[in-house]
N, C-alpha and C positions, 0 to 999 in steps of 0.2 A: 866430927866425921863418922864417928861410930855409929849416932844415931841416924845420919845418910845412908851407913851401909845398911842400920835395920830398916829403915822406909824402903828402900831397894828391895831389900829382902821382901817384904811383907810385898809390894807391890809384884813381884816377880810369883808370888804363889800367890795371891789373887789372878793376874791372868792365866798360871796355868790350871787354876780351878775351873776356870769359867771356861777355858780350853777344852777341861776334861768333862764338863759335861755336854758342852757344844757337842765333841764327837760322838760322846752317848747317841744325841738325836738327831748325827749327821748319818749313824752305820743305821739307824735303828728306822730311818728314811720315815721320821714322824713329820709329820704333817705342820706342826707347829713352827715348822724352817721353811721359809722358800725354795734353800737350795737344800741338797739330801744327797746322798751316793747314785741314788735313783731318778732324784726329778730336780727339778731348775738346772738354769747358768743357759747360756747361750746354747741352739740347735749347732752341733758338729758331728760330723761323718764318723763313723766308727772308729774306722782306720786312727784317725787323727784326734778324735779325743782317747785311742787308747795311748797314744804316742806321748800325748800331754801328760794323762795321767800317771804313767810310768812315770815320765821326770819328774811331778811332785811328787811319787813317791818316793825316788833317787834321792830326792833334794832334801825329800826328811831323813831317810837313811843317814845317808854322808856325812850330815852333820849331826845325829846322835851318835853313829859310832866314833867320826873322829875325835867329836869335844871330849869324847868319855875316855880316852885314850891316855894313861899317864905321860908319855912323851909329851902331846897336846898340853896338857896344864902344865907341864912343868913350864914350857916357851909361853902358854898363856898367863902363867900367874907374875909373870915379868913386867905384864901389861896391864895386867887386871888384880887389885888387890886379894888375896888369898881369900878374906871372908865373905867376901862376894863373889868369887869363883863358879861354884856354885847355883848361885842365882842366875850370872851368865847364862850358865849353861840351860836353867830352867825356862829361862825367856827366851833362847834363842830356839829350844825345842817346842816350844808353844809357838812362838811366828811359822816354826816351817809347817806346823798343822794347821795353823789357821788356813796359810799360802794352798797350802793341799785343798782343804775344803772350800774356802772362797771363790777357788780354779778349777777345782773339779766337772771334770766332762761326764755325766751320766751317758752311759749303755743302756739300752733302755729293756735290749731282747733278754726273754726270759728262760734261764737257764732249766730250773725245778720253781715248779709253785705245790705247795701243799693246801688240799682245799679240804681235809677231814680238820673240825675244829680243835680236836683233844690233840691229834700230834701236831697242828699249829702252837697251840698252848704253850705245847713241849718244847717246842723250839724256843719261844718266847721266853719260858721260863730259864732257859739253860742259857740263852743270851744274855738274861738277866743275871744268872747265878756266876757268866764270865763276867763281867764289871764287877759283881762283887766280891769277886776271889782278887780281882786285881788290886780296888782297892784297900780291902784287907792284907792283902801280901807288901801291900806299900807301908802298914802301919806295925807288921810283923818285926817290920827290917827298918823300924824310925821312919814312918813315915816325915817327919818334919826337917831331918837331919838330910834324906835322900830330896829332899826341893829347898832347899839350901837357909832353913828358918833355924835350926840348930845355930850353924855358923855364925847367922850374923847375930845371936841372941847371947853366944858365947861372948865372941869378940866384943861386944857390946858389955859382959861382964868381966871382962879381960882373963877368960878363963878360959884355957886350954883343951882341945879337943882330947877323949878317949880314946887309948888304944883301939885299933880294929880288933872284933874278937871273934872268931869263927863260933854264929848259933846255928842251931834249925829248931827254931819254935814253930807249932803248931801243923801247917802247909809244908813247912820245908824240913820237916820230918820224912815226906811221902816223895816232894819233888823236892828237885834241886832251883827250880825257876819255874814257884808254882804263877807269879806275876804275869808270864808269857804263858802258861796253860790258861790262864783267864784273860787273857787277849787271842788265845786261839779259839776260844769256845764264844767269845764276844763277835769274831769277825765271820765265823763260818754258821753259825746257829743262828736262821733264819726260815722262814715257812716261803718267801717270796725271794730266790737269787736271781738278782738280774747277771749279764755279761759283766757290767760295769764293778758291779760288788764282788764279783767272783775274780777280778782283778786285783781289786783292793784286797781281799783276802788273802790271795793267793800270792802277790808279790811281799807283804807283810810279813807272811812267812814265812817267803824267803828270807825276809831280811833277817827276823828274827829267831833262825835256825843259825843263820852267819853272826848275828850280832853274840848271840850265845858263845860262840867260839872264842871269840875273843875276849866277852867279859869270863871267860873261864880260865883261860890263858893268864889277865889277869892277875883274878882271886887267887891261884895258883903261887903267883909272885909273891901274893904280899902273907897269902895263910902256908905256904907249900905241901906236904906232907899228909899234915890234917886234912885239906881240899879235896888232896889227891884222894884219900880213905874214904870222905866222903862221896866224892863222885861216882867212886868204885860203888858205893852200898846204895844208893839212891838213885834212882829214874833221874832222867833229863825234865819231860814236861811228865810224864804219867808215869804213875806207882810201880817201883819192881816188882812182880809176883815173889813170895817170901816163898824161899824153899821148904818145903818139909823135913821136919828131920826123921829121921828113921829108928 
């Protein structure tokens, strides 16, 4: 069975690899997709592909903050073996992105378009520098541990997980959740916003200002004290300005 739950495991972060780069070149509206934020899926009225799009956005929310919820695992791991918990959760938040993007209703009217090349550049380049703050801020904080390859590579050596231990290496020196500042800089850094992108952006952020809250609340539980000192001294998504001293 262990080596079930590692095939699982491995299987579970292959698709949300190929997840994470599908969305690369679903926000990035390349050309290489037929459907994009911006173009393909069926002709729908504004109105009602924004109505659609909202729900898959709902539909991925809901289920990444609730699965991430300790209550949630606690009633989920009754059902779903502990070292694959984890992966659950990894697979079921790559289905609701797929769901989002395979469903997705583009908007098509154009919000800003930028037609000077250097500040297009600019934008392109800071898109680029969002993914790769995120995926660096995933490897900061184990990446393989947080899509659930730890677990089952443990369990599979029948060795117990580490204590949690409150860091801030590198990024999270500056932020506290430098991961969401390079998903805000990914979703909003563009030379071309259509209506439809500026949806997708804008409700994201909603989410992910609410999602904060609650993985804060959280961390709070399991580090207390220490969390608290640190949320005190550190920015949310951008750098406190350091006081001077006198």
């Amino acid at each position: 069975m262990r080596f079930v739950f590692l095939f699982f495991g491995v299987i579970s972060y292959a698709v949300f690899f190929a997840t994470f780069l599908w969305l690369i070149v679903f926000v990035a509206g390349l050309p290489v997709l037929p459907h994009t934020v911006d173009a393909g899926g069926p002709v729908t009225a504004p109105g009602v592909a924004a109505m659609i799009d909202l729900a898959l956005i709902l539909l991925f929310a809901v289920q990444h903050s609730v699965m991430a919820r300790p209550g949630f695992k606690a009633a989920w791991t009754r059902i779903v073996p502990k070292p694959i918990e984890r992966s659950f959760y990894v697979l079921a938040a790559s289905a609701a992105l797929i769901a989002l993007m395979v469903f997705w209703r583009p908007i098509t009217a154009v919000v800003w378009s930028v037609a000077n090349p250097l500040a297009a550049g600019l934008l392109w380049a800071l898109f680029a520098t969002g993914w790769l703050i995120v995926l660096v801020s995933t490897f900061l904080i184990s990446h393989f541990e947080l899509f659930g390859l730890t677990q089952v590579w443990n369990n599979l050596r029948g060795k117990m997980a580490a204590p949690a231990v409150l860091r801030q290496p590198f990024f999270y020196r500056l932020v506290r959740h430098p991961l969401y500042s390079g998903f805000f800089l990914a979703f909003w850094a563009t030379p071309v916003m259509t209506a439809g992108h500026l949806l997708l952006a804008a409700a994201l952020s909603v989410f992910m200002i609410v999602a904060i809250r609650f993985e804060e609340r959280d961390l709070i539980d399991v580090f207390g004290e220490d969390y608290v000192r640190y949320r005190g001294s550190t920015g949310m998504l951008i750098p406190k300005p350091r006081r001077r001293r006198v």
